[in-house]
C-alpha positions, 0 to 999 in steps of 0.5 A: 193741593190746599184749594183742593182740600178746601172745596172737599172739606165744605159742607154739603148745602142741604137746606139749598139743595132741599128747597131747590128740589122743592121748587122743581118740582112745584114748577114742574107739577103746575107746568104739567097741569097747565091752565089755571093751576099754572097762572096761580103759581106764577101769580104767587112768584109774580106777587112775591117777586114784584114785592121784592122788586119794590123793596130795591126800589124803595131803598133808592128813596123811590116811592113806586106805586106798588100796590096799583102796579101788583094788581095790574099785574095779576090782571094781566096774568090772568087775561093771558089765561083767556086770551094771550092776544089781549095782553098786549092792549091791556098792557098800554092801559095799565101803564096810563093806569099808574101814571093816572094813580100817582099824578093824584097823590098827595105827594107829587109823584116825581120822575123816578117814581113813574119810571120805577112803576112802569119798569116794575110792570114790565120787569115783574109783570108784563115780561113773566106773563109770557110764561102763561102765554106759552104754556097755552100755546095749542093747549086748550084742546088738550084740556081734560081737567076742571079750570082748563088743566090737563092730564096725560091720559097715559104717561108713557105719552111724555117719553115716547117721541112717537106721540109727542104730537099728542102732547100740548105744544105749550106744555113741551116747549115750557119743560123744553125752556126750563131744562134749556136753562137748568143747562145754562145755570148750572153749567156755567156756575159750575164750569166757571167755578173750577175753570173760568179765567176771565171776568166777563163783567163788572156787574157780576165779579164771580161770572167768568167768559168761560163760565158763560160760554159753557153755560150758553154750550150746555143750553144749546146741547139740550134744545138740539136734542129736545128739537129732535124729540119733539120732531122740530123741523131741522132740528138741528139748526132750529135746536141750535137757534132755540138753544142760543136764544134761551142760554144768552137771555137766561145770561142777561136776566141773570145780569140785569138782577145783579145790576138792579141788586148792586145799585140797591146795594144789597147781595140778595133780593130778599131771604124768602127761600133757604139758601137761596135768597129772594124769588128774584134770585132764582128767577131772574134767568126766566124773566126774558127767556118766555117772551124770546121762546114764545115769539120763536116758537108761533113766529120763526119755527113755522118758517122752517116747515 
């Protein structure tokens, strides 16, 4: 009765709840427009989100190269605007790049500080382009606005599973994505909150197997039935393959972050967003999610037809 009382006593987060709408619906409104608009919101989460990377970094005594590593960043971002295909021979280069940038600093740059570049570019950069990669998927025929952008010409398009097909495949699966993991999260923190027993890992004290397990159920649920809105070929076994993908990788994110924060010795990554803490706080499920979904949406789901 007394745990019970207390959960009714405490306040309702506002300042949590209102910057979290204010995010969904930023996401929500660059993921619709897609094209440019779309790159230039995840080139500002990508920015905000390598800074904070660094910051942990740096309180290992580690001296990465920042600055070089953002930029090659944000040029990768946007050569997946063009063509998602390029990416992956650019991602070699900017590698050597940083390698070449600290082998002439005045201090010598020492095993950590390469290693803490390159996982920057991958963790913060190469991994998060994805995003723009499967937004893109069979969209630029769909674009109808300045900078490759696209807007339904009627709204009843994106409710009414008889045109789905008419809707760009990029952007179906990116909302898909995001609802599949929204599933996972908040299942899994509230489930575990009131019903999780068992620790699921030391890295992570407040997550429970039950919690997990809820969470990676909910992710499922959710692409089963977007499989069969959006008329996947056996919708059922592929919801269900998309859905366990996304809810185990939107799970290591999570994890990967708290493993990265805890050895930084810090509770949040930064305190950019009320309520919240650091941009890598509330997009760490997203990091290995888009390069899983993008591979099984123009690699395996073709299989099934």
């Amino acid at each position: 009765m007394a745990n019970h009382s207390k959960i009714q006593n405490q306040p309702i987060p506002w300042t949590r709840i209102f910057s979290g709408v204010v995010a969904i619906a930023v996401a929500l409104t660059a993921t619709l427009l897609g094209g440019w608009y779309f790159t230039f919101v995840y080139a500002v989460i990508i920015y905000l989100g390598q800074n904070e990377f660094f910051d942990l970094v740096r309180a290992k005594g580690i001296a990465p190269a920042a600055k070089t590593t953002l930029a090659v960043s944000l040029t990768l971002l946007g050569i997946c605007t063009v063509d998602g295909n390029l990416a992956d021979a650019v991602m070699p280069i900017a590698g050597t790049f940083i390698c070449f940038y600290l082998l002439f600093q005045p201090k010598i740059a020492t095993i950590a500080d390469i290693s803490a570049s390159i996982l920057g570019l991958f963790y913060t950069g190469y991994l998060p382009s994805y995003w723009v990669r499967l937004r893109q998927i069979n969209s630029a025929s769909a674009a109808n606005l300045p900078l490759g952008g696209y807007f339904p010409s009627s709204w009843s398009d994106l409710f009414d599973r008889a045109n789905v097909t008419s809707i760009p495949q990029g952007l179906s699966v990116t909302v898909v994505t995001f609802l599949c993991i929204w599933a996972s999260d908040i299942g899994a923190y509230f489930f575990g909150k009131y019903f999780g027993k068992t620790p699921l890992s030391g890295i992570s004290p407040k997550k429970t197997v039950e919690g997990a397990l809820f969470g990676i159920g909910g992710s499922i649920t959710v692409a089963i039935i977007s499989a069969y809105y959006l008329k996947f070929p056996q919708f059922l076994l592929t919801g269900a393959a998309l859905g366990l993908l996304i809810g185990i990788a939107s799970l290591l994110g999570d994890l990967t972050e708290s493993m990265l924060k805890r050895d930084a010795g810090v509770k949040d990554s930064g305190q950019l967003i009320p309520g919240h803490g650091g941009i890598l706080d509330r997009t760490d499920s997203y990091i290995f999610t888009a390069p899983l979904v993008y591979y099984f949406v123009t690699l395996l789901l073709p299989l099934f037809n």
